[in-house]
ROTORPA-527963 format. One line per field, with one value per residue (C-alpha): residue in one letter; z, x, y. Coordinates in nm, 4 decimals. Last residue first. Layout:
res <- (A_...)
zz <- (Z_...)
xx <- (X_...)
yy <- (Y_...)
//
This chain:
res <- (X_X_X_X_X_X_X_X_X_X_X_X_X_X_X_X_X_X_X_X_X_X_X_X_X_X_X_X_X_X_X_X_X_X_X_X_X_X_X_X_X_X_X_X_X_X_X_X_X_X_X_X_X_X_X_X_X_X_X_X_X_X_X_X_X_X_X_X_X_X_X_X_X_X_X_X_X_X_X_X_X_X_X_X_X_X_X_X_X_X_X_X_X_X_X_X_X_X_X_X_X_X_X_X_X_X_X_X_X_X_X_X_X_X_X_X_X_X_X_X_X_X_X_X_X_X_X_X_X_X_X_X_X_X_X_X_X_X_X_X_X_X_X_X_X_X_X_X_X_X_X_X_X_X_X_X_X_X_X_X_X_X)
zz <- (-2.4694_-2.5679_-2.9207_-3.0019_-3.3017_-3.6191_-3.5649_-3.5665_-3.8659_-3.9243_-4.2990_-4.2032_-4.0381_-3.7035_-3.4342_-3.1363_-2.7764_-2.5524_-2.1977_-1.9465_-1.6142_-1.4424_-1.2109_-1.3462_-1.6839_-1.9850_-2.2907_-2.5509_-2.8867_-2.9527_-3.3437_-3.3742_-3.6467_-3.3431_-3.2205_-2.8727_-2.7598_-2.4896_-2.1275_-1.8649_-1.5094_-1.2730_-0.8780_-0.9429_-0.9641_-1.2394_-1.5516_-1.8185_-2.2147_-2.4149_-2.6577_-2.4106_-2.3288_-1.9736_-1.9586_-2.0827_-1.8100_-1.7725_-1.4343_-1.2996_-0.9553_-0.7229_-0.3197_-0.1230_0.0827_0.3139_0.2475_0.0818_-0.2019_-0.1995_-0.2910_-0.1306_-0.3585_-0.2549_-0.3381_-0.4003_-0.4782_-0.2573_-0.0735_0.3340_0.5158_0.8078_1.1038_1.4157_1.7734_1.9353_1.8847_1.6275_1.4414_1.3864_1.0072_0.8922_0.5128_0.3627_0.0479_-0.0043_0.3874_0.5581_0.9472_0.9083_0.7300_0.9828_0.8126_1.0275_1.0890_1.0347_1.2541_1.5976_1.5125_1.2505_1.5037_1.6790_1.4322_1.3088_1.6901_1.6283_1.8338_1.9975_1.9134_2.1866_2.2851_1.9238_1.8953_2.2242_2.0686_1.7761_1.9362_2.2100_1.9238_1.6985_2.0334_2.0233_1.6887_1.7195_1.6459_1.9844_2.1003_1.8258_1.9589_2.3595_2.2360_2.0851_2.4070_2.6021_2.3944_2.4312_2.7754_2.8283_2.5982_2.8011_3.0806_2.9636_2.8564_3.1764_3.3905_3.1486_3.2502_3.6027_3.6234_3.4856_3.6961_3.9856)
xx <- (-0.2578_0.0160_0.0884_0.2138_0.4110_0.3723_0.0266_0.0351_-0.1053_0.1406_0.2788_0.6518_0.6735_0.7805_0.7352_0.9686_0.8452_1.1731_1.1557_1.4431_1.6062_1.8732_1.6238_1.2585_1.2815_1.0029_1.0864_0.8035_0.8325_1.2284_1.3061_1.1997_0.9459_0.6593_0.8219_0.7211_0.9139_0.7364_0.9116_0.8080_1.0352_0.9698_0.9777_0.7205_0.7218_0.6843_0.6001_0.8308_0.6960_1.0199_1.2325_1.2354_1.5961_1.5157_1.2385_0.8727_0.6615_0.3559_0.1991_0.2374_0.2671_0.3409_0.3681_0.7002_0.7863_1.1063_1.4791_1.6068_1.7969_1.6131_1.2486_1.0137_0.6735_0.3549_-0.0191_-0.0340_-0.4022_-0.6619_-0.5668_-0.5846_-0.6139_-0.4915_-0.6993_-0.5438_-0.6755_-0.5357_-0.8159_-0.6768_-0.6234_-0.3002_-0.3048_-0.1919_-0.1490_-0.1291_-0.0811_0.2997_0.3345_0.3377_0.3739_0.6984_0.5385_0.2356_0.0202_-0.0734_-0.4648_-0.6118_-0.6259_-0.5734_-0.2923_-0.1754_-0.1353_0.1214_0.2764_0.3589_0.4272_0.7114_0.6517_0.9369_0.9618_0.9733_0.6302_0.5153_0.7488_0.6065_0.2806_0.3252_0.5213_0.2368_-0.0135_0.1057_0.1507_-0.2254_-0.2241_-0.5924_-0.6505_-0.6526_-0.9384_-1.1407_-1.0367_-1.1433_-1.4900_-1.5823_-1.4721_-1.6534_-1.9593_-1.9217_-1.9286_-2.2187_-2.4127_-2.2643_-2.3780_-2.6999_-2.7987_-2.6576_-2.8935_-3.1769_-3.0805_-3.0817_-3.4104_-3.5780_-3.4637_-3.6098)
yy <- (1.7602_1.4968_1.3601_1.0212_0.9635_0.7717_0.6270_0.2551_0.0541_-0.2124_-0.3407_-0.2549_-0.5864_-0.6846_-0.4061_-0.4526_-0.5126_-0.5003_-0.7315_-0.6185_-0.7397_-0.6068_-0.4834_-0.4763_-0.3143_-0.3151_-0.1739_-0.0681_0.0884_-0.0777_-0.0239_0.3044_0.3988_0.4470_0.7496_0.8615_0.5761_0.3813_0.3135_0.1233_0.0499_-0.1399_-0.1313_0.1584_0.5738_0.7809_0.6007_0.6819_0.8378_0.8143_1.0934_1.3795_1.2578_1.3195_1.0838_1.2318_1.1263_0.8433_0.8552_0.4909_0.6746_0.3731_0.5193_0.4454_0.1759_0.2716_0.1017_0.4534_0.2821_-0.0363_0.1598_-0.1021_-0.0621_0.0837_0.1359_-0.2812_-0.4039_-0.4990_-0.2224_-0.1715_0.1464_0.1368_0.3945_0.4270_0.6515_0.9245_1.1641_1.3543_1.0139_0.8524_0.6833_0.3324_0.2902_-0.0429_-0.2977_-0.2649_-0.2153_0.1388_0.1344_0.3484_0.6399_0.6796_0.9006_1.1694_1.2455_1.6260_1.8838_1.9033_1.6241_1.9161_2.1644_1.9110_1.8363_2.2147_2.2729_2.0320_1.7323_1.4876_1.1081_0.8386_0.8855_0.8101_0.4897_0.3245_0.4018_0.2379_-0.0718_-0.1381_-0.0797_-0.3609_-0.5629_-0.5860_-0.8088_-0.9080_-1.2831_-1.3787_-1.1403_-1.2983_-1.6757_-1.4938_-1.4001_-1.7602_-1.9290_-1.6898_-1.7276_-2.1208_-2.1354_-1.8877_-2.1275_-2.4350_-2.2834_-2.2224_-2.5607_-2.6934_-2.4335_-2.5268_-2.9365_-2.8523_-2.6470_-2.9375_-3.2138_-2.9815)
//
């Protein structure tokens, strides 16, 4: 009889201690995430263009994006996010949404200096190395020139593009 009691105690506390372990995971799961998403979904009306695409192919939630994270709706109703290591997005002030960083390099308007696309900053590289300024860096209203110091380098005069 003493023995039956003391498995019984042993297995309570193991029951115990699953549920306590089950309900801290449950904790850490944002649920009101989803209450918000879908509370936004219903609220919004569907093209027939959206609503072949849901058939389709999953729709990148826009306003879910953070610098690091994509969330998707799946055909099937459910949520992907994709989550980066490194940031995929930058807050563009102008239009207050994150948008994707394309460090393509561009010529600028001018035609003169290689821009990257799209980032918070800003790098530019002359296409002429005999310029005084070969590399400016701008991130606001703030800037950081690399200038070449003696005639005696060994940098190509101009960079060519295929």
């Amino acid at each position: 009889m003493g023995n039956f009691i003391g498995k019984n105690r042993v297995t309570c506390r193991k029951v115990i201690s699953l549920l306590l372990v089950v309900s801290f995971i449950l904790s850490t799961i944002p649920f009101g995430n989803f209450a918000h998403v879908f509370a936004q979904e219903q609220n919004q009306p569907q093209t027939s263009e959206q609503s072949k695409n849901q058939k389709d192919k999953r729709i990148e939630l826009k306003h879910l994006r953070s610098e690091t994270s994509k969330t998707y709706l799946n055909p099937n109703g459910t949520y992907t996010t994709e989550i980066s290591e490194k940031p995929i997005h930058y807050w563009k002030k102008d239009s207050k949404e994150w948008v994707p960083i394309d460090n393509t390099l561009v010529l600028d308007s001018t035609k003169e200096r290689y821009v990257n696309k799209a980032n918070s900053f800003q790098v530019k590289f002359d296409k002429q190395s005999g310029k005084k300024q070969l590399v400016e860096i701008t991130d606001g209203e703030a800037s950081i020139f690399l200038e070449p110091v003696g005639k005696e380098m060994n940098v190509p005069s101009s960079i060519e593009t295929q």
